[in-house]
N, C-alpha and C positions, 0 to 999 in steps of 0.2 A: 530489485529488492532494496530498500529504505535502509540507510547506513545503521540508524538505530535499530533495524534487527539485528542487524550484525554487531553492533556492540554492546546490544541484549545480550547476543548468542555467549557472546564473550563473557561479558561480566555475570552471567547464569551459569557460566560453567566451571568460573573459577572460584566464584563463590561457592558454590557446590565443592569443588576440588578444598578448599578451605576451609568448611565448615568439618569435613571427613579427616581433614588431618586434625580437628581440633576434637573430633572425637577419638580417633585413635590415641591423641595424647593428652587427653583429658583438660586440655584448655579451655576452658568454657566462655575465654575473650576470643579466640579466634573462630568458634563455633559461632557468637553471635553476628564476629563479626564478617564472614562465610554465609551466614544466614540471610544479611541483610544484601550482600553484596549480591546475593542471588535474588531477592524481591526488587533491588535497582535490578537487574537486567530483565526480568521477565515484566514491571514495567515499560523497560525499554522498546523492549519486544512488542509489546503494547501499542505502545506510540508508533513505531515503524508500521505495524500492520494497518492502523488506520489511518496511516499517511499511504500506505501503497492503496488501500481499499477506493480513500480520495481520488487517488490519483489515476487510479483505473475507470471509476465510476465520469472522473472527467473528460476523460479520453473517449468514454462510449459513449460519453454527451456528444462532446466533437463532432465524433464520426456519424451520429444520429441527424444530427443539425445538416456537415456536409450530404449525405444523401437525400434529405430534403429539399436543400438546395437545388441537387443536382436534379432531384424529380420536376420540382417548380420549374426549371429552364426547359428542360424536354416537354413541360405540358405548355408552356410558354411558347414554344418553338411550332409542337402540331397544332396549337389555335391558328397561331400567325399563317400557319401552310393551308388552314383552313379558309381563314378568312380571306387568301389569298386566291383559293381556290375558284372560292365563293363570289369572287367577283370578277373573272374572268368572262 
């Protein structure tokens, strides 16, 4: 998980948690400001998830790539056993 969900998670929860004590006490500076602090974390949130989505979708490139590789050497290996075969 991508640091900025986690301090999505955070700054979405405490913005939340502040925007609730600014309604119970009728603030309407810390409601905003509770308000806003929860739109930074669930951008954050945001950002994190398409940093992990990146990060994943590059890692099944990788792995994609490696297995081809790995097929190209094994078909590479039976021609050779072939052509070896083949001229015996």
């Amino acid at each position: 998980m991508d640091k900025d969900r986690v301090k999505g998670a955070v700054n979405d929860a405490a913005g939340r948690a502040k925007r609730q004590v600014g309604e119970w006490t009728g603030d309407t500076n810390a409601q905003v400001d509770g308000a806003a602090q929860q739109i930074k974390g669930k951008a954050q949130k945001a950002v994190g998830a398409v940093k992990d989505a990146a990060r994943d979708a590059k890692n099944d490139a990788d792995r994609e790539r490696e297995r081809q590789v790995v097929n190209e050497r094994a078909t590479d290996k039976e021609i050779e056993r072939e052509h070896a075969h083949n001229h015996r």
